[in-house]
DRENGUVO-553458 format. One record per residue: z, x, y of N, C-alpha, C in turn; residue number from 1. Coordinates in nm, 2 decimals, always signed. Layout:
<ropas>
+--------+--------+--------+--------+--------+--------+--------+--------+--------+-------+
!    nzz !    nxx !    nyy !   cazz !   caxx !   cayy !    czz !    cxx !    cyy ! vexke !
+--------+--------+--------+--------+--------+--------+--------+--------+--------+-------+
!      Z !      X !      Y !      Z !      X !      Y !      Z !      X !      Y !   NUM !
...
+--------+--------+--------+--------+--------+--------+--------+--------+--------+-------+
</ropas>
This chain:
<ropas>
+--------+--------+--------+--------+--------+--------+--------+--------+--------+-------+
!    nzz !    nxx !    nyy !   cazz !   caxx !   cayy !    czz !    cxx !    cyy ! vexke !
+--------+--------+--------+--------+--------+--------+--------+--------+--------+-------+
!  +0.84 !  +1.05 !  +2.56 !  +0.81 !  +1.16 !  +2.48 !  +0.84 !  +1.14 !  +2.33 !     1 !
!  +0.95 !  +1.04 !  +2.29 !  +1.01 !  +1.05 !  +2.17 !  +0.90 !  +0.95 !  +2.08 !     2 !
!  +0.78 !  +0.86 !  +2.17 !  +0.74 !  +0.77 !  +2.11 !  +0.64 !  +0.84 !  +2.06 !     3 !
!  +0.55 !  +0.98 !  +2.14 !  +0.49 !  +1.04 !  +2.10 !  +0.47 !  +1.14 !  +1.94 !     4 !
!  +0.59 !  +1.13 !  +1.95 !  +0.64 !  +1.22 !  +1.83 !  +0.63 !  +1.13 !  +1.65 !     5 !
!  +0.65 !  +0.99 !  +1.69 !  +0.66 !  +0.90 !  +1.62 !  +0.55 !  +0.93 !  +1.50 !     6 !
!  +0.45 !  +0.89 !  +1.57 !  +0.28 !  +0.89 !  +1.53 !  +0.25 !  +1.05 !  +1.43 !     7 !
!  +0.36 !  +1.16 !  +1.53 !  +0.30 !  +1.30 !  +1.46 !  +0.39 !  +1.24 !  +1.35 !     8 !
!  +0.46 !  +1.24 !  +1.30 !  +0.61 !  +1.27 !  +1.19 !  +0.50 !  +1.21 !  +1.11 !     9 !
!  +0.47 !  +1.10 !  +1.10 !  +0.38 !  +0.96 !  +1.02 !  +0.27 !  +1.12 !  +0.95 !    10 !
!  +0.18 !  +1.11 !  +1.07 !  +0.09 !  +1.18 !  +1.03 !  +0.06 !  +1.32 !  +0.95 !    11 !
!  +0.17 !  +1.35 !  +0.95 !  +0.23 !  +1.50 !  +0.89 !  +0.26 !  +1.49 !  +0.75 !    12 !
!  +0.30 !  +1.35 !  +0.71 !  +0.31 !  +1.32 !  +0.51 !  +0.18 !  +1.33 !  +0.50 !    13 !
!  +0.21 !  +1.41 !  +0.34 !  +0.05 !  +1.41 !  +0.27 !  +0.01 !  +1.25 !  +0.22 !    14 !
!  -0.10 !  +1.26 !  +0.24 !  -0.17 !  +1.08 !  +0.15 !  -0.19 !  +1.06 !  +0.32 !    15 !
!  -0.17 !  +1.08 !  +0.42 !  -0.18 !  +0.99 !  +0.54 !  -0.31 !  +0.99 !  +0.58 !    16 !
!  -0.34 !  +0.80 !  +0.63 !  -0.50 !  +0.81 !  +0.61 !  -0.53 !  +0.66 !  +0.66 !    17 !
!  -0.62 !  +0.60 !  +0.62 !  -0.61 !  +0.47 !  +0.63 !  -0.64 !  +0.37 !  +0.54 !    18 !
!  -0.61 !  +0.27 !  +0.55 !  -0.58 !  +0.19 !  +0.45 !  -0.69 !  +0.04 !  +0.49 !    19 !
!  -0.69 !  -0.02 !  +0.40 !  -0.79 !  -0.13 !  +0.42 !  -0.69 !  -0.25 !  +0.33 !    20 !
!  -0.66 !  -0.34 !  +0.42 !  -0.56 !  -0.49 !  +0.30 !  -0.67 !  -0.56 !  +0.27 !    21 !
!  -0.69 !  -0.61 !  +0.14 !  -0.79 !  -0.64 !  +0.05 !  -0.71 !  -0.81 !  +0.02 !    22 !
!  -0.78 !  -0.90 !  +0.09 !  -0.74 !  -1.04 !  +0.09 !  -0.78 !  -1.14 !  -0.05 !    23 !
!  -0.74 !  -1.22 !  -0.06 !  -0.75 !  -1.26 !  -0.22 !  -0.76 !  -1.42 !  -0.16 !    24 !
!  -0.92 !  -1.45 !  -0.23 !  -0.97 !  -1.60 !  -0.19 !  -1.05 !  -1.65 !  -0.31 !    25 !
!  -1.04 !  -1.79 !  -0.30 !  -1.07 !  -1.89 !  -0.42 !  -1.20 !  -1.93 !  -0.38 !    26 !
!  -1.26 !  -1.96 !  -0.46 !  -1.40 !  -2.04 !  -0.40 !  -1.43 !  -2.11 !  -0.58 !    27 !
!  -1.53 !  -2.22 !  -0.57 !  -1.59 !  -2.29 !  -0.67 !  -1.66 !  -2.24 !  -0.69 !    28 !
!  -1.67 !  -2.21 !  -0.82 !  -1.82 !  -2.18 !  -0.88 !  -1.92 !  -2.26 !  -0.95 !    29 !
!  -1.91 !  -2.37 !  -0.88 !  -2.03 !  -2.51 !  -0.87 !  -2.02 !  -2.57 !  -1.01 !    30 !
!  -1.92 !  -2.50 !  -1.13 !  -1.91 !  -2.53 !  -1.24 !  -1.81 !  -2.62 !  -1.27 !    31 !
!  -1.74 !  -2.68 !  -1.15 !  -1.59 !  -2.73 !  -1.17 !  -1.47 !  -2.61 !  -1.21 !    32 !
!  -1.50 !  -2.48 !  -1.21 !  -1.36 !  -2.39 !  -1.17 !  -1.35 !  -2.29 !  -1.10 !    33 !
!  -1.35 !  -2.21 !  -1.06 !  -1.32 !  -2.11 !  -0.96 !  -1.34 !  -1.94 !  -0.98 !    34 !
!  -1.36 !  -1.89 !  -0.87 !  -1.42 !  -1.78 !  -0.90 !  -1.28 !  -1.67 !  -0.77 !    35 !
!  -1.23 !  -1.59 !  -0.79 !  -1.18 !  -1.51 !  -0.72 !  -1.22 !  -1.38 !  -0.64 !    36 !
!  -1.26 !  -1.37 !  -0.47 !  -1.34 !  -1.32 !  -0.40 !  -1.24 !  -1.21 !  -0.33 !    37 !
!  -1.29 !  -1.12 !  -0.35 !  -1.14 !  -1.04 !  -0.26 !  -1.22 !  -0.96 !  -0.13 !    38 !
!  -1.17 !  -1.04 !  +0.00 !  -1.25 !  -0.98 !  +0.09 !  -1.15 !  -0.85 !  +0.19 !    39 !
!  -1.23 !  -0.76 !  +0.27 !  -1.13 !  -0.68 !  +0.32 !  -1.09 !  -0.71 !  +0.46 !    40 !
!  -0.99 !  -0.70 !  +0.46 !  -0.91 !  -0.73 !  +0.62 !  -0.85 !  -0.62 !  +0.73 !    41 !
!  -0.75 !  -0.65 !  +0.78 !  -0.75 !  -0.51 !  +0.87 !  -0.72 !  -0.39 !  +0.79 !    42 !
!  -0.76 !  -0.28 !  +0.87 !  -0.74 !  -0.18 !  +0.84 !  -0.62 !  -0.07 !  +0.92 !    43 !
!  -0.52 !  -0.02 !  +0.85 !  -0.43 !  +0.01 !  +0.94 !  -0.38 !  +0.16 !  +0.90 !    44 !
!  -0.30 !  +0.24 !  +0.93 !  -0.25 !  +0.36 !  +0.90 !  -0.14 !  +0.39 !  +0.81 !    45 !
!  -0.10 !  +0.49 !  +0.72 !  -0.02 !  +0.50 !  +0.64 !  -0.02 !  +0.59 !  +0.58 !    46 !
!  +0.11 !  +0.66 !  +0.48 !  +0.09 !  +0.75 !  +0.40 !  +0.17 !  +0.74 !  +0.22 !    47 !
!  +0.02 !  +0.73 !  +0.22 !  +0.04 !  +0.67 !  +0.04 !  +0.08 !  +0.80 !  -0.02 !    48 !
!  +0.21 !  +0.82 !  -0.11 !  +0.23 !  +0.94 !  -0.18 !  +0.30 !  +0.93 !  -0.28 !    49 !
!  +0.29 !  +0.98 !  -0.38 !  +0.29 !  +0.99 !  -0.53 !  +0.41 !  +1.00 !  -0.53 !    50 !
!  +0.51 !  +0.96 !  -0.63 !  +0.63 !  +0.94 !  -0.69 !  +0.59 !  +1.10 !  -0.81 !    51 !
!  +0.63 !  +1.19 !  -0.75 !  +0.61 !  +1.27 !  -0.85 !  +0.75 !  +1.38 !  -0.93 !    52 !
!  +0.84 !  +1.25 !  -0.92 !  +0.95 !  +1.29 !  -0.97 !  +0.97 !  +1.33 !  -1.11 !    53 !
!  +1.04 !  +1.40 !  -1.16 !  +1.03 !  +1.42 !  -1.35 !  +1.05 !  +1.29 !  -1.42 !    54 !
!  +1.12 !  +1.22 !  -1.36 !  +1.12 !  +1.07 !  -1.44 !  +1.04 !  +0.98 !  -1.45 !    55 !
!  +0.94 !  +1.02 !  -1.32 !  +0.81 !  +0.95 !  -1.29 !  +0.71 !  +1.02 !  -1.40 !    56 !
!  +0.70 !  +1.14 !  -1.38 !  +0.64 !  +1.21 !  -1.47 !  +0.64 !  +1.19 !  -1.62 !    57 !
!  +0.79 !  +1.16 !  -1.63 !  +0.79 !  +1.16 !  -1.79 !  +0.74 !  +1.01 !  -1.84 !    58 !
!  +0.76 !  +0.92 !  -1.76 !  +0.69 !  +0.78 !  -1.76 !  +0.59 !  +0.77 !  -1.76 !    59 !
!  +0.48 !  +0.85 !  -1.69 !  +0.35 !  +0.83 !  -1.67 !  +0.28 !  +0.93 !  -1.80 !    60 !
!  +0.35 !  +1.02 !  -1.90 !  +0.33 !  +1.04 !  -1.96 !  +0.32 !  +0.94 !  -2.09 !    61 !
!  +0.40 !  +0.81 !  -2.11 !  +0.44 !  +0.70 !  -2.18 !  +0.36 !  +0.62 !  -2.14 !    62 !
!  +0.27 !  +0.61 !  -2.03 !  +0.16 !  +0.52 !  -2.00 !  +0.20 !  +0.45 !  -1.87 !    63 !
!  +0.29 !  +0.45 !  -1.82 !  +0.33 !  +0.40 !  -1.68 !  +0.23 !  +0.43 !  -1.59 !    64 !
!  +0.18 !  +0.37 !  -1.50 !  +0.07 !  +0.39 !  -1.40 !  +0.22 !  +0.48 !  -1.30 !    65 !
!  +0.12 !  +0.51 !  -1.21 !  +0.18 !  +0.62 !  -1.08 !  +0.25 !  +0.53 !  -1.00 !    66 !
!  +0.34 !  +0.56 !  -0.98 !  +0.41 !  +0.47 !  -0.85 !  +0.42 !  +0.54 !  -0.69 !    67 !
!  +0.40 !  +0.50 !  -0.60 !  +0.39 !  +0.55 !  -0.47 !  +0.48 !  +0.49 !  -0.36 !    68 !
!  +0.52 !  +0.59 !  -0.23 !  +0.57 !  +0.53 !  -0.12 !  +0.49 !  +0.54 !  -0.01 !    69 !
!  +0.44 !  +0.42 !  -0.02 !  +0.38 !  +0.40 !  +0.13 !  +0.48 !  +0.37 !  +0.24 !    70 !
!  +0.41 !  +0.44 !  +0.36 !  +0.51 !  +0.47 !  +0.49 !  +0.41 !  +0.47 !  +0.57 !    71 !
!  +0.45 !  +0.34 !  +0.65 !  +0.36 !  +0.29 !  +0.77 !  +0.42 !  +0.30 !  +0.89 !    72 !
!  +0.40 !  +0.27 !  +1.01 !  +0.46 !  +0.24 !  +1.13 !  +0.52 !  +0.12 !  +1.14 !    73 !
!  +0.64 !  +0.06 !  +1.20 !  +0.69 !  -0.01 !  +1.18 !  +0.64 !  -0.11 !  +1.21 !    74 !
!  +0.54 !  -0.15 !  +1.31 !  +0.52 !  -0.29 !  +1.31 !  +0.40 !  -0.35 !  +1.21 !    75 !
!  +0.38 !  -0.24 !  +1.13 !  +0.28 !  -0.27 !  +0.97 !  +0.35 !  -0.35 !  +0.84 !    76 !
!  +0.38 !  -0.44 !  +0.84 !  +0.43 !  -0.53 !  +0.71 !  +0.34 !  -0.52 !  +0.64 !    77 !
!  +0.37 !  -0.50 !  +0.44 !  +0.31 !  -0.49 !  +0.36 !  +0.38 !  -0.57 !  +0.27 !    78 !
!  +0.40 !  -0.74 !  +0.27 !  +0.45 !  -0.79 !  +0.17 !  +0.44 !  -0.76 !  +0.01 !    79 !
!  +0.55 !  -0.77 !  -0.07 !  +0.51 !  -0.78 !  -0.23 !  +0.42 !  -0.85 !  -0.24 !    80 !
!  +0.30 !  -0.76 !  -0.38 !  +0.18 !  -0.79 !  -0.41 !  +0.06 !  -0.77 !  -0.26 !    81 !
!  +0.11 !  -0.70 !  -0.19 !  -0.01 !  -0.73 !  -0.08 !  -0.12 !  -0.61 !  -0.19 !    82 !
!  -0.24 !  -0.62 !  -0.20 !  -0.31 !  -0.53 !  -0.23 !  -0.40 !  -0.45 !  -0.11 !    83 !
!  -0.37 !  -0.31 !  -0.09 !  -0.49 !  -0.23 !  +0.00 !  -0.58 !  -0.13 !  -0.10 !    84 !
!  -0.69 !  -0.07 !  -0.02 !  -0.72 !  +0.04 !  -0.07 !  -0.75 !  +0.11 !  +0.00 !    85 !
!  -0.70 !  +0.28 !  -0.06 !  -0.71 !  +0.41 !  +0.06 !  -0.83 !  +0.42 !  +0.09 !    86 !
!  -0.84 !  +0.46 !  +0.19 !  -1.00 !  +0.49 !  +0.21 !  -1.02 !  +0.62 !  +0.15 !    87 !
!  -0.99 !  +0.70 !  +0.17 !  -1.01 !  +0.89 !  +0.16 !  -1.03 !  +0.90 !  +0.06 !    88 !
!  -0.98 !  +0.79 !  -0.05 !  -1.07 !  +0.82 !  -0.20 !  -1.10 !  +0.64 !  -0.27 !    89 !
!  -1.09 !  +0.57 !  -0.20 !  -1.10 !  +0.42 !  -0.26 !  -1.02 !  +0.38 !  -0.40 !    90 !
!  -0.92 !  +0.46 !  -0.41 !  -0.80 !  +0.43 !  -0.50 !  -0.73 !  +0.28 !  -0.46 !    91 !
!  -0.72 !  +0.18 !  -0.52 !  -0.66 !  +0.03 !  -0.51 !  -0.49 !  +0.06 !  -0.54 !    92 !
!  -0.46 !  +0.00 !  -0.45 !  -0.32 !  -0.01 !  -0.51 !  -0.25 !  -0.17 !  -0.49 !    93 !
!  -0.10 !  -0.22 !  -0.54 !  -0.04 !  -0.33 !  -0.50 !  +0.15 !  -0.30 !  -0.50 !    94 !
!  +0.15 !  -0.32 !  -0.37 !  +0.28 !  -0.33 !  -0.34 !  +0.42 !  -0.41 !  -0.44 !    95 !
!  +0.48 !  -0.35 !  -0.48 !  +0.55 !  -0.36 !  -0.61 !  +0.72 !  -0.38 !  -0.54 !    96 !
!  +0.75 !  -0.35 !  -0.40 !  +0.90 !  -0.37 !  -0.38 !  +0.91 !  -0.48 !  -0.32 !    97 !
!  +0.98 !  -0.58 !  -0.31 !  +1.04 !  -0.71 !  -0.25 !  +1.06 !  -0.69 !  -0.10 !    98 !
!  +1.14 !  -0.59 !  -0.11 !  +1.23 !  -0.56 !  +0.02 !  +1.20 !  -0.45 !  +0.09 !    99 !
!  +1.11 !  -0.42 !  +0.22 !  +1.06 !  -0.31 !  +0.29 !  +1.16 !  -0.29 !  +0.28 !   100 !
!  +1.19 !  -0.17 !  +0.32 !  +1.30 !  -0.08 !  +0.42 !  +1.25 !  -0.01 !  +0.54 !   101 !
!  +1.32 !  -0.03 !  +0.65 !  +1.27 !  -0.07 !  +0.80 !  +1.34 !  +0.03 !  +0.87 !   102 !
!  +1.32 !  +0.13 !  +0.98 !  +1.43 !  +0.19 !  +1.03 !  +1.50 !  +0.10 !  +1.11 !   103 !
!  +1.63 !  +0.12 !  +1.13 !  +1.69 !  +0.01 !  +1.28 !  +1.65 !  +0.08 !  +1.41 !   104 !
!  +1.67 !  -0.06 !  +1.44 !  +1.59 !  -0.05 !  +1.63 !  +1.65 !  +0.06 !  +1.65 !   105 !
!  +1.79 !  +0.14 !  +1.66 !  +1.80 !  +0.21 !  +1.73 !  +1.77 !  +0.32 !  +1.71 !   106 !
!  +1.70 !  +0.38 !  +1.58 !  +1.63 !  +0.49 !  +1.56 !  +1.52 !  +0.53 !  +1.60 !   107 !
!  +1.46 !  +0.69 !  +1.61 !  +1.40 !  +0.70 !  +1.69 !  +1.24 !  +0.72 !  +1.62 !   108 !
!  +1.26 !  +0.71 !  +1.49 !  +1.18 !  +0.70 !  +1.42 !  +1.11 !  +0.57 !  +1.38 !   109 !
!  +1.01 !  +0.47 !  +1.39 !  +1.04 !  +0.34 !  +1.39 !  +0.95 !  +0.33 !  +1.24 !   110 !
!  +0.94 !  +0.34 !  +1.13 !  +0.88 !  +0.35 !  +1.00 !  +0.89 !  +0.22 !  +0.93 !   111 !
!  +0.83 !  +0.19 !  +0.85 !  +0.85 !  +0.09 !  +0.72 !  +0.80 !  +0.12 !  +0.62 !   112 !
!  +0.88 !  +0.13 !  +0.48 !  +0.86 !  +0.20 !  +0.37 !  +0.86 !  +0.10 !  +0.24 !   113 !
!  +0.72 !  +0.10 !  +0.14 !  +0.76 !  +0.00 !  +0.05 !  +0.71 !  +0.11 !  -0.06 !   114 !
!  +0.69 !  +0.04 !  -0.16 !  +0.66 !  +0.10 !  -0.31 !  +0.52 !  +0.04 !  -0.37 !   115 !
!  +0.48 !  +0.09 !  -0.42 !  +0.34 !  +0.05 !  -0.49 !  +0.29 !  +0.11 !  -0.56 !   116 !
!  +0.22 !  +0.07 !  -0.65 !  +0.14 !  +0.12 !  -0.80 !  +0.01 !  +0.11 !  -0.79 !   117 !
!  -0.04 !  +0.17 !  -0.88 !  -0.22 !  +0.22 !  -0.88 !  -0.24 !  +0.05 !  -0.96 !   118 !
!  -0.37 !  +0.05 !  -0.91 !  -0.40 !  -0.13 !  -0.95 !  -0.52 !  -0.16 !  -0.98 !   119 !
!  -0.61 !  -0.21 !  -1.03 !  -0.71 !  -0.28 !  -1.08 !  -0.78 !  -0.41 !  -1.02 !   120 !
!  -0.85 !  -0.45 !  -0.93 !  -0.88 !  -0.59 !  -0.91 !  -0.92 !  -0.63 !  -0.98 !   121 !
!  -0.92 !  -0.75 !  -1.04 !  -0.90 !  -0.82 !  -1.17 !  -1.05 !  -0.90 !  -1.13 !   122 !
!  -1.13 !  -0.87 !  -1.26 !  -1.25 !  -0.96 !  -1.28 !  -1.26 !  -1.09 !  -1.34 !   123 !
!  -1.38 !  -1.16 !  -1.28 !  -1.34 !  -1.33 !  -1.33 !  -1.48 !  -1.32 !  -1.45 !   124 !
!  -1.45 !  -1.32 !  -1.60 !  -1.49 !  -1.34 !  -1.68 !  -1.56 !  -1.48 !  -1.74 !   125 !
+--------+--------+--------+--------+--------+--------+--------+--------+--------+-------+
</ropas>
């Protein structure tokens, strides 16, 4: 019963939705240098939400992009720099903390929580 409940908690944060990891590949461009292809990979669940604290606020007034905590189910790893994009609005983002934070096995909540900023995929010029 308690595993059931898991899924609701997740799904009850606003932003929850699905996510798409957006893979990052090299290819030639027949010219002798390379071209950067970013294809999409799995797609998993999560809830991306706004850092909408006054200090965030007052930063993002200074030009700071938005920072967010995404909160996935726990066996979803989102390494630093992984790049996804939400589906519900195709907003990009990239994972900005080093270090998930994981619940321990013995809780009954089993989550993994990282950080991430609104992001741009970078064009090859």
């Amino acid at each position: 019963m308690e595993e059931d409940m898991i899924p609701d908690l997740i799904k009850s944060f606003d932003g929850y939705g699905d996510i798409t990891i957006l893979d990052k590949t090299t290819r030639s461009d027949g010219e002798g240098g390379m071209i950067t292809v970013w294809t999409e990979g799995a797609t998993v669940k999560a809830a991306v939400m706004l850092d909408n604290s006054i200090q965030m606020r007052t930063a993002q007034a200074q030009g700071v992009k938005g920072n967010y905590t995404v909160t996935t189910e726990k066996p979803v790893k989102l390494p630093w720099r992984t790049v996804f994009r939400r589906e519900s609005d195709g907003m990009i983002f990239r994972v900005t903390s080093h270090d998930e934070q994981a619940a321990p096995t013995v809780s009954t909540i089993q989550t993994r929580i990282v950080t991430a900023e609104e992001w741009e995929l970078p064009t090859d010029e």
